[in-house]
VEXDREN-2710 file (C-alpha; in Angstrom, 1 decimal):
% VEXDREN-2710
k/r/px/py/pz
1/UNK/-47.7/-68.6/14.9
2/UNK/-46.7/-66.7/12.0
3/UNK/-42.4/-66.4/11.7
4/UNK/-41.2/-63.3/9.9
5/UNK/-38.0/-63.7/8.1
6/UNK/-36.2/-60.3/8.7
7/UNK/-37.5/-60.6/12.6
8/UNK/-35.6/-64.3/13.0
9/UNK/-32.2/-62.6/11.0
10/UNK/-32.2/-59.9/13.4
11/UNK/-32.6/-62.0/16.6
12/UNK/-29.8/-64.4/14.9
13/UNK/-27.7/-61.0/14.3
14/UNK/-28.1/-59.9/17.9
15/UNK/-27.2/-63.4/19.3
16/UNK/-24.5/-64.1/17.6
17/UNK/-23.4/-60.0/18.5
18/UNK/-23.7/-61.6/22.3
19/UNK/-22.0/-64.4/21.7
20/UNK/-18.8/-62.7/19.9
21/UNK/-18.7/-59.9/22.4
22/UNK/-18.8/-62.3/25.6
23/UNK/-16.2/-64.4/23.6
24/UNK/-13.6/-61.1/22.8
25/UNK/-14.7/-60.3/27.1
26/UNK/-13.2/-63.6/27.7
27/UNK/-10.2/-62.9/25.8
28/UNK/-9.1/-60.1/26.9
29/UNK/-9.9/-61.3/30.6
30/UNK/-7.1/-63.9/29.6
31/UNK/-4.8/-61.1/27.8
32/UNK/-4.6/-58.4/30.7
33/UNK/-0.9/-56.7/31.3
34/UNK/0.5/-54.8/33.9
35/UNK/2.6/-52.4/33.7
36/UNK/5.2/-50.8/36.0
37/UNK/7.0/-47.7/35.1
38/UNK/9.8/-47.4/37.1
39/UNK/10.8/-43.8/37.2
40/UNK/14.4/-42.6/37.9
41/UNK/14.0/-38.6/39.5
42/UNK/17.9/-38.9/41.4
43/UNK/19.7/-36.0/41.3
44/UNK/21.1/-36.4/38.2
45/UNK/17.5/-36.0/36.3
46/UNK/17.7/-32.6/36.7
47/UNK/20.7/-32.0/34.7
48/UNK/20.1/-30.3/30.9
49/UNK/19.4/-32.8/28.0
50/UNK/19.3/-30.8/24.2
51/UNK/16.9/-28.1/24.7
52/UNK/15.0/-28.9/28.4
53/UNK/15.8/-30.6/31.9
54/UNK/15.9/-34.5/31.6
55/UNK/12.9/-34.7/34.1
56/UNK/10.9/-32.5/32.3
57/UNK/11.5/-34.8/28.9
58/UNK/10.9/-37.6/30.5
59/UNK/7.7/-36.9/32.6
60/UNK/6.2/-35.1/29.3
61/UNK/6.6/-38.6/26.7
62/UNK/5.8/-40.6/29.8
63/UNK/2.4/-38.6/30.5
64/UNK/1.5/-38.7/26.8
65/UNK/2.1/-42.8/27.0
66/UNK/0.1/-42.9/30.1
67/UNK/-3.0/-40.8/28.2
68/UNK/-3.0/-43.3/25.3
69/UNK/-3.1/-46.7/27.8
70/UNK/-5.6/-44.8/29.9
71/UNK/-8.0/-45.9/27.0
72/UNK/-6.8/-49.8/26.8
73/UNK/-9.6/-51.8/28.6
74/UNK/-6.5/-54.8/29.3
75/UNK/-3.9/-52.6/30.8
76/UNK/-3.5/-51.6/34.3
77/UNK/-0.5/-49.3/35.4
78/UNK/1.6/-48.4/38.4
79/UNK/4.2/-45.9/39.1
80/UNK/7.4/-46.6/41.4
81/UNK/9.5/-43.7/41.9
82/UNK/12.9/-43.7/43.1
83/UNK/15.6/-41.3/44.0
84/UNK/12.9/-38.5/44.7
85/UNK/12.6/-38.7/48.7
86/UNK/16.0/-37.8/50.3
87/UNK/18.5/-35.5/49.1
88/UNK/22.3/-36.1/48.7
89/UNK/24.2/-36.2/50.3
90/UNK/24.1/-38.5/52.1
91/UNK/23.2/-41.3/49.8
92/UNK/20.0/-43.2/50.6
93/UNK/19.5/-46.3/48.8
94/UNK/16.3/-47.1/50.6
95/UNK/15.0/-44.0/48.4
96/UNK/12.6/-45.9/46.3
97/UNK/8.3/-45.8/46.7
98/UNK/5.4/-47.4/44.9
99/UNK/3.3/-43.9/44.3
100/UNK/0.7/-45.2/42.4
101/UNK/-0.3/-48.8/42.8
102/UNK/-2.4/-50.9/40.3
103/UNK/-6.0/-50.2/39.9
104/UNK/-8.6/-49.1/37.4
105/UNK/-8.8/-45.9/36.7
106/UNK/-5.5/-44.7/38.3
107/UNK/-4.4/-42.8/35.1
108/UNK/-4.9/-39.1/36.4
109/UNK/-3.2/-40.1/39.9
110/UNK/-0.1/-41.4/37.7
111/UNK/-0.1/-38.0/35.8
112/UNK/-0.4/-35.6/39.0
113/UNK/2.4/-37.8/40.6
114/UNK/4.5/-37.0/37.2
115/UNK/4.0/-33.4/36.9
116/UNK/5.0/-32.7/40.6
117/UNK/8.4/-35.0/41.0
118/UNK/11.5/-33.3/42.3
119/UNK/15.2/-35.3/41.8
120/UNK/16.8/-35.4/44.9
121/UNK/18.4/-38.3/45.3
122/UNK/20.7/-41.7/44.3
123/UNK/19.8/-44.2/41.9
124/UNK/18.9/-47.4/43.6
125/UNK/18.1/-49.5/40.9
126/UNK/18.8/-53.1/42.2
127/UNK/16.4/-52.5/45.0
128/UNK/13.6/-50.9/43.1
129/UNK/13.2/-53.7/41.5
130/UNK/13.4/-56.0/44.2
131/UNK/10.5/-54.1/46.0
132/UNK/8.7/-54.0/42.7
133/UNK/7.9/-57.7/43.1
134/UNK/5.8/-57.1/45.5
135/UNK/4.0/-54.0/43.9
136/UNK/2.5/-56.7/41.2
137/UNK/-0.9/-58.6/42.3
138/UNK/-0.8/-61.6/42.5
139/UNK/-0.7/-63.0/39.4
140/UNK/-2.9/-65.4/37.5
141/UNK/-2.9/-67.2/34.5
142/UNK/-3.2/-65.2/31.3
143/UNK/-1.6/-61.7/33.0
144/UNK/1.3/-60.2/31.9
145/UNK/4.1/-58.3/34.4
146/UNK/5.7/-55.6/32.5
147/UNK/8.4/-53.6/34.5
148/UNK/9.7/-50.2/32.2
149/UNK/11.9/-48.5/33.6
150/UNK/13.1/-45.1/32.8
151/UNK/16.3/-43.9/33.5
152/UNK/19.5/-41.4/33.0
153/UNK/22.0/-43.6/35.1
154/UNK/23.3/-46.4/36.2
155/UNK/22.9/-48.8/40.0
156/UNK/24.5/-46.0/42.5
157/UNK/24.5/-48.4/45.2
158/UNK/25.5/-52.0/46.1
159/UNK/22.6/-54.0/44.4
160/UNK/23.0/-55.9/41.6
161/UNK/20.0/-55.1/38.9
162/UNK/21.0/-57.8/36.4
163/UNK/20.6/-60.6/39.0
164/UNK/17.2/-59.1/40.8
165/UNK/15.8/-59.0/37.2
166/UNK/16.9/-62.8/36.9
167/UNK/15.7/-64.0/39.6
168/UNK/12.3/-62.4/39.4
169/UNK/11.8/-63.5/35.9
170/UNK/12.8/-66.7/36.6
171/UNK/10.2/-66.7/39.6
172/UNK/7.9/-65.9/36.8
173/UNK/6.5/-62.5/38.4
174/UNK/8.0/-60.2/35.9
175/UNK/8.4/-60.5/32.1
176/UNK/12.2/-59.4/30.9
177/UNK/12.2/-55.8/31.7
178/UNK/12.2/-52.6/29.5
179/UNK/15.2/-50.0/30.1
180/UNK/14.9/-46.4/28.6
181/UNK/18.0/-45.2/28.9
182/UNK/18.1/-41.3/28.3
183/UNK/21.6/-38.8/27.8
184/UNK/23.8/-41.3/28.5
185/UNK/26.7/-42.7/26.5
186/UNK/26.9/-45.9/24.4
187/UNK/29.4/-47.0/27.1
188/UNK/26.0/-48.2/29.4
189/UNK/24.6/-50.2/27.1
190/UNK/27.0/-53.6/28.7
191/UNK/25.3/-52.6/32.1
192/UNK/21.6/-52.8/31.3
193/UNK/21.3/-55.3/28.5
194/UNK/22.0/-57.8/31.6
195/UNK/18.8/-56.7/33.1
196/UNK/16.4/-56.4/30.2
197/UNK/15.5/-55.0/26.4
198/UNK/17.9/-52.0/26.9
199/UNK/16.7/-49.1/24.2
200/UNK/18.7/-45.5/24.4
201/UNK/17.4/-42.7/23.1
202/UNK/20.4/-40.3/21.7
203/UNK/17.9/-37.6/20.9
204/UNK/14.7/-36.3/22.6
205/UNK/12.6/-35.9/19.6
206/UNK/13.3/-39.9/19.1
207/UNK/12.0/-40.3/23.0
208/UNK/8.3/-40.2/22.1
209/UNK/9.2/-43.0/19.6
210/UNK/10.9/-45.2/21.6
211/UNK/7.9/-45.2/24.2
212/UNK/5.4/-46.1/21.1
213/UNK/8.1/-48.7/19.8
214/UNK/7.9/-50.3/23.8
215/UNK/4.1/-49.8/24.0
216/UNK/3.6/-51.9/21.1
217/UNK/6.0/-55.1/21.7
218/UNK/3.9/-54.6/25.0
219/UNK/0.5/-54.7/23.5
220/UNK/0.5/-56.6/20.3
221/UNK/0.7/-60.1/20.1
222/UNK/3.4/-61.3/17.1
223/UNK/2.1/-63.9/14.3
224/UNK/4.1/-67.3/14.3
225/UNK/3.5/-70.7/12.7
226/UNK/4.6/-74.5/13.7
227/UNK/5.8/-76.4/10.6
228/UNK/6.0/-80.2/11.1
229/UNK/8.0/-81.3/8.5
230/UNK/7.7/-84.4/6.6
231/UNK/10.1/-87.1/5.1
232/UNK/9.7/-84.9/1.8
233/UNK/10.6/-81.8/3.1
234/UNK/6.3/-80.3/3.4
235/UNK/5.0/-78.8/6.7
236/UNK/2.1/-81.7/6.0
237/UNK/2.1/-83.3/9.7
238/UNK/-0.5/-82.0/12.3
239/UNK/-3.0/-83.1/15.0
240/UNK/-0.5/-82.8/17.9
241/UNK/-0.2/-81.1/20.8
242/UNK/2.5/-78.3/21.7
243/UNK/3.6/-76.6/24.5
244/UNK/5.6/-73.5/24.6
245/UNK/7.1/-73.4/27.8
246/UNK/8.8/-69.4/29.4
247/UNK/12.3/-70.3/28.9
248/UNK/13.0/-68.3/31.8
249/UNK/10.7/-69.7/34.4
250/UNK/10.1/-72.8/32.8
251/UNK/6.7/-72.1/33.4
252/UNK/3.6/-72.9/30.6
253/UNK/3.0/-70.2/28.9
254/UNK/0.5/-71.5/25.4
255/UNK/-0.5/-74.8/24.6
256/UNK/-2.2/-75.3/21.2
257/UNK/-3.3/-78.6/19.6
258/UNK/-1.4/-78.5/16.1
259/UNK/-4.1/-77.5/12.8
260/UNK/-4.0/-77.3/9.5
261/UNK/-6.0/-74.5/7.8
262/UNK/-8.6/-74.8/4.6
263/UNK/-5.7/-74.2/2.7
264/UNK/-3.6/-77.3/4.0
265/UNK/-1.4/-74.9/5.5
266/UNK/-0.2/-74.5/9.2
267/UNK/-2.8/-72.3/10.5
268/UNK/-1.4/-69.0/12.7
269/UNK/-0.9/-68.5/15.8
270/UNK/-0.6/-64.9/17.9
271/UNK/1.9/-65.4/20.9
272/UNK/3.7/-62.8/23.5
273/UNK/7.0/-61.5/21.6
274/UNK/8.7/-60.4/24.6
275/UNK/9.1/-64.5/25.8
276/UNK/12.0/-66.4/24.9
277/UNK/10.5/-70.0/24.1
278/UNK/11.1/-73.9/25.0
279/UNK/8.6/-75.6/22.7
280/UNK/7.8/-79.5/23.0
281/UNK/6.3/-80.7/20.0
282/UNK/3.9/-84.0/21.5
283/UNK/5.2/-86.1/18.9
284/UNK/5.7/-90.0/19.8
285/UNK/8.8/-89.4/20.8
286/UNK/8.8/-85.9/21.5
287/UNK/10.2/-83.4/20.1
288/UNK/12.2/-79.9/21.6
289/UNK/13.8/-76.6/20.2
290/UNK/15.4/-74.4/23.1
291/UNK/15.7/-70.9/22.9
292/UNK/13.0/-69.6/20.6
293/UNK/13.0/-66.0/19.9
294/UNK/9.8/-64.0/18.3
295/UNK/10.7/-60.8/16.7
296/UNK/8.2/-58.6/17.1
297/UNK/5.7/-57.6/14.2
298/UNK/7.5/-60.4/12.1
299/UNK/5.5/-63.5/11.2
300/UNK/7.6/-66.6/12.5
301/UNK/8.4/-70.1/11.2
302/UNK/9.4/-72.3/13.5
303/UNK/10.5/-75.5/12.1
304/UNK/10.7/-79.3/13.2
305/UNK/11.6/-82.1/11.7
306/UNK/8.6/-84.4/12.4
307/UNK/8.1/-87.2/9.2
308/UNK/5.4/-89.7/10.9
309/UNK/4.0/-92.8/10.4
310/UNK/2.0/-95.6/12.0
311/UNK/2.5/-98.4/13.8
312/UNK/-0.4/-101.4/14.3
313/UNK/-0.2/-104.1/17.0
314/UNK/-2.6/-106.7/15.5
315/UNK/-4.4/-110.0/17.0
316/UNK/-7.8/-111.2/16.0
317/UNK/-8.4/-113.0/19.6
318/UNK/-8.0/-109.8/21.9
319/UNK/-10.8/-111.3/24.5
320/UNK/-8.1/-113.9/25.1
321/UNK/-5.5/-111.3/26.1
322/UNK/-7.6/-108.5/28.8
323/UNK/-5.5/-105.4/27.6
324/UNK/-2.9/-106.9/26.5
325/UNK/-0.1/-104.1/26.1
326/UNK/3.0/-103.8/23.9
327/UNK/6.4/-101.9/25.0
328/UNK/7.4/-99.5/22.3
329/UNK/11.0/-98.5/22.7
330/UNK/14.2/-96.6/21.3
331/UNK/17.0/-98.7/21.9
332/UNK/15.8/-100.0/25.8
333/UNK/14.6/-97.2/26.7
334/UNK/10.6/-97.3/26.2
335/UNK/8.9/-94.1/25.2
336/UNK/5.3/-95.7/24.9
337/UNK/2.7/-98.4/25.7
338/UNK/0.2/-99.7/23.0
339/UNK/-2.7/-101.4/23.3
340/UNK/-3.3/-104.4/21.2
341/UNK/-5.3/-103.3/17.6
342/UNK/-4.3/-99.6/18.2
343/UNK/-3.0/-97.6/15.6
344/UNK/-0.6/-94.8/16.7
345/UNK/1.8/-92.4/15.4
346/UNK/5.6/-92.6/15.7
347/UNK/8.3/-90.3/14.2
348/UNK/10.0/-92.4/11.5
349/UNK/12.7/-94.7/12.4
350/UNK/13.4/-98.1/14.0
351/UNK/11.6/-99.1/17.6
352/UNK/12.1/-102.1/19.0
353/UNK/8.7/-104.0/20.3
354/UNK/8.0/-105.8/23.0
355/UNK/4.4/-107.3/23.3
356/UNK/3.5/-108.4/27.0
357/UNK/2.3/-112.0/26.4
358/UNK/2.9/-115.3/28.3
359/UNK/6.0/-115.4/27.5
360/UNK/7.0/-112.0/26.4
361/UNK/7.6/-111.6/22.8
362/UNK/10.2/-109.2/22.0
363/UNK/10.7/-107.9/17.9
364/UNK/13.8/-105.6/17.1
365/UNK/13.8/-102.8/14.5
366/UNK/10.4/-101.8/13.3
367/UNK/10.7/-99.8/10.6
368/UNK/8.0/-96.7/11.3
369/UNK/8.2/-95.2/7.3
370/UNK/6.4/-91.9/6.2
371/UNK/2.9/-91.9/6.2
372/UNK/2.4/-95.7/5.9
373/UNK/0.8/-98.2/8.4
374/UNK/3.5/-101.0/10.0
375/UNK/1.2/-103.9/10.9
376/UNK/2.7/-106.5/13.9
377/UNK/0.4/-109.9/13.9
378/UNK/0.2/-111.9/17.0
379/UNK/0.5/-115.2/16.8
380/UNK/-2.9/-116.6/18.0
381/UNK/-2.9/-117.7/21.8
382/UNK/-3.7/-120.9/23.5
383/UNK/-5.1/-121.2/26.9
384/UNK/-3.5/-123.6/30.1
385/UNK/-5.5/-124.2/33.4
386/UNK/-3.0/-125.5/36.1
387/UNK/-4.5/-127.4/38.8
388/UNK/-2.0/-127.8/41.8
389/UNK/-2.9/-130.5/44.4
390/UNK/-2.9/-128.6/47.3
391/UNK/-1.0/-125.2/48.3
392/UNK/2.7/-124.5/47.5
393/UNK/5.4/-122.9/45.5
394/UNK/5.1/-123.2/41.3
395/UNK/6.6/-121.5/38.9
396/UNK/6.1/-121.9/34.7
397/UNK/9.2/-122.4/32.0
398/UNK/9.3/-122.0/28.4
399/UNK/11.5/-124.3/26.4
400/UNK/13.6/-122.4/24.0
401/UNK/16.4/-123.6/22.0
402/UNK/17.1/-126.3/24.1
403/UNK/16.6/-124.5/27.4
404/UNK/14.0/-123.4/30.1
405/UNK/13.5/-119.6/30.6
406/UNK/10.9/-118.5/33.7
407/UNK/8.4/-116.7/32.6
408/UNK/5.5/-116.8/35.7
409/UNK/5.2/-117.9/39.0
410/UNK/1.4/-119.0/40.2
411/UNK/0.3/-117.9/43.6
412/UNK/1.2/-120.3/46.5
413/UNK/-2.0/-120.4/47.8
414/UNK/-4.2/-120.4/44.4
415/UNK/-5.4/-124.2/43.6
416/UNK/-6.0/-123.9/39.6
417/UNK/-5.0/-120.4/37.6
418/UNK/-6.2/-120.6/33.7
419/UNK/-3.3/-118.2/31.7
420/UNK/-3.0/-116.9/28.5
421/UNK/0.0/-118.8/26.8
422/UNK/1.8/-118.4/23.1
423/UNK/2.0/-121.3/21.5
424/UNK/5.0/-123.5/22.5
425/UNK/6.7/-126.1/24.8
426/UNK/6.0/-125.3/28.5
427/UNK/7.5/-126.7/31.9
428/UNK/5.8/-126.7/35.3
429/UNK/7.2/-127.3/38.9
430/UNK/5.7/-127.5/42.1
431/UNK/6.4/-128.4/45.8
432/UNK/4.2/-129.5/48.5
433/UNK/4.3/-126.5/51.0
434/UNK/5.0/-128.8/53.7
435/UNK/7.7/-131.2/52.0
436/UNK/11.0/-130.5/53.2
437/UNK/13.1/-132.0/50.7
438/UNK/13.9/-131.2/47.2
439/UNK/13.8/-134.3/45.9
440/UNK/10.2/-134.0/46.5
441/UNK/9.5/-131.5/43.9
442/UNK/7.1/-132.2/40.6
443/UNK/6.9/-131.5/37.5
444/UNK/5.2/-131.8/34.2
445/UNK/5.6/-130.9/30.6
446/UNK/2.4/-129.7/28.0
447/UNK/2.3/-128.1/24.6
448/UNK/0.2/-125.1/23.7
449/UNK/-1.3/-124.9/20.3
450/UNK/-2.8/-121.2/18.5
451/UNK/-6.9/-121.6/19.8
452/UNK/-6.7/-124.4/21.6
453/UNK/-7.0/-124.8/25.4
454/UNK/-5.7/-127.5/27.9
455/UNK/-5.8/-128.6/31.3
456/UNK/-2.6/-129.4/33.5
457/UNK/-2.1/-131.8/36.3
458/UNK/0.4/-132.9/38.7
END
């Protein structure tokens, strides 16, 4: 069968077309938001702002925003209303109602609800947001909450919006809110920043602005890099794992396996600059910054100190030793377990080591040094089979400067157990299970050489 060239570039063209598109579908599955206006029509939204009624501003930027997400393929909006059901007086802080719900294509229902809104009533703040967690599907990973809210006053009733907010956020439904504060004075800016990113607009012409400026810390995604510094001050380390964690919630929000770029550079990543950030750097030990901030639009450096180097458990008999592990610790406290011949990364500084032989072998102060390998030999086992005469308590010593330290104890009812031993000066005693005196107690004495095995009787 005869190939054509230009035929096999087109079908590559239009595979590879396929591929990318399914690729950007599954993106953008992963990078949906939802967005709640919360829309204040109270009473006092009918008052005059500059040149028009406060409503009327409000509902004509608001429409305009909704027209230009109508066209976004990852964003889905609602509408919550409140103060627009009962007159006052008398004051109704149950005034508040989803209008429009999430769903596709809801866009003309959310401008018809706009255009037709009369203010009526109080301002119940605290409570539309506590019924707004329930206007939110429920959420998976990879979707956004977004509340906005767009107002001309300040909680009317008895709730308290700043602690709602905090607990919804930290319940990980919503994302810290938006407040659009419009005609009021500077003086109200202590009673929303509690709740969320408080913006006031002073002016009308600057509302449109401020909707665009919301729109797009909403939408677009902020460019930061991880530097892992080393000993010499260069952001050379990599190959680690990190998790950036909602400082609010506490809940996962990215984890990214740590690259360097064709440049030698830490590559870039694109994260959600409306989270405050707990990051773990998966460093050996690990390593935490609290409280990380992204401006938005800004590319971000977060820095951590993070010089590594190796560390190498060696032994050229490991068949003799099934496993054999090593306790890698800070002080006592161990932060990792090695196998024997394994070479893994610390953060520089001192460890102390202690390798689980027969008996234990324990070496202070490793020095773990930048970029260099720190190589621990094992001294070459021996092997001891202990044959006990018949069923009974018996425990091993080693000698050590003079005195006997346990180290094992052999089953009661096991007749002959081979072990693993460092080389050295051991101790065995036994008792006949059914001997009721001391005195009748054995014992016997062996040496273990590097390589060499022994048997051991009673």
């Amino acid at each position: 069968m005869k190939l054509y060239p230009h035929l096999i570039i087109a079908l590559l063209a239009v595979i590879f077309a396929e591929t990318s598109f399914a690729q950007n579908k599954a993106t953008q599955a992963e990078e949906k938001t939802r967005i709640l206006f919360i829309f204040d029509a109270s009473q006092s939204m009918n008052g005059s702002w500059e040149k028009s009624k406060k409503i009327d501003i409000a509902r004509k930027f608001l429409i305009r925003m909704v027209d230009s997400l109508e066209c976004e393929n990852n964003v889905e909006m609602a509408l919550r209303v409140y103060g627009h059901q009962s007159p006052v007086p008398p004051q109704d802080c149950n005034d508040t109602k989803l209008e429009v719900p999430f769903s596709h294509n809801n866009a003309g229902k959310i401008r018809q609800t706009l255009r037709y809104l009369i203010p009526k009533g109080t301002t119940p703040i605290a409570h539309s947001l506590e019924m707004a967690a329930n206007d939110f599907p429920i959420t998976k990973a990879g979707i956004r909450n977004v509340v906005i809210l767009i107002t001309d006053g300040v909680e009317a009733c008895d709730g308290d919006p700043c602690e709602v907010s905090d607990k919804l956020q930290k319940a990980g439904i919503i994302l810290k809110p938006f407040i659009i504060g419009i005609g009021l004075d500077v003086n109200f800016k202590s009673s929303f920043e509690c709740i969320g990113n408080y913006l006031q607009v002073e002016h009308e012409e600057k509302f449109g602005g401020t909707l665009e400026y919301v729109m797009s810390q909403v939408l677009n995604k902020t460019s930061a890099q991880v530097n892992l510094i080393d000993a010499n001050g260069y952001p050379t380390e990599t190959d680690v794992a990190m998790t950036f964690y909602n400082n609010v919630s506490g809940k996962v929000r990215y984890q990214f396996m740590h690259t360097l770029n064709a440049k030698g550079n830490p590559d870039t990543l694109y994260i959600d600059p409306l989270l405050t950030y707990n990051i773990t750097i998966h460093t050996i030990p690990e390593l935490y910054k609290d409280s990380v901030t992204i401006q938005p639009g800004k590319h971000s450096k977060i820095g951590f100190d993070a010089p590594q180097g190796f560390l190498k458990i060696e032994s050229n008999r490991t068949n003799m030793y099934k496993d054999l592990q090593t306790l890698v610790k800070i002080d006592t406290q161990i932060i990792n377990t090695q196998k024997v011949n394994q070479s893994i990364k610390y953060i520089t500084g001192n460890y102390n080591l202690e390798v689980l032989t027969l008996p234990r072998i324990t070496i202070p102060n490793v020095k773990i040094a930048q970029s260099s390998t720190t190589s621990i030999k094992i001294p070459q086992p021996g092997l001891a089979t202990i044959f006990k005469p018949s069923s009974g308590p018996c425990s091993l010593f080693v000698q050590r400067k003079g005195k006997l330290e346990w180290i094992y104890d052999i089953d009661d009812k096991k007749l002959r157990e081979t072990l693993t031993l460092q080389p050295g000066v051991y101790h065995v005693i036994y008792r006949n299970k059914n001997a009721s005196l001391s005195q009748n107690s054995r014992k016997t004495s062996f040496e273990i050489f590097s390589g060499k095995s022994r048997s051991v009787r009673f």
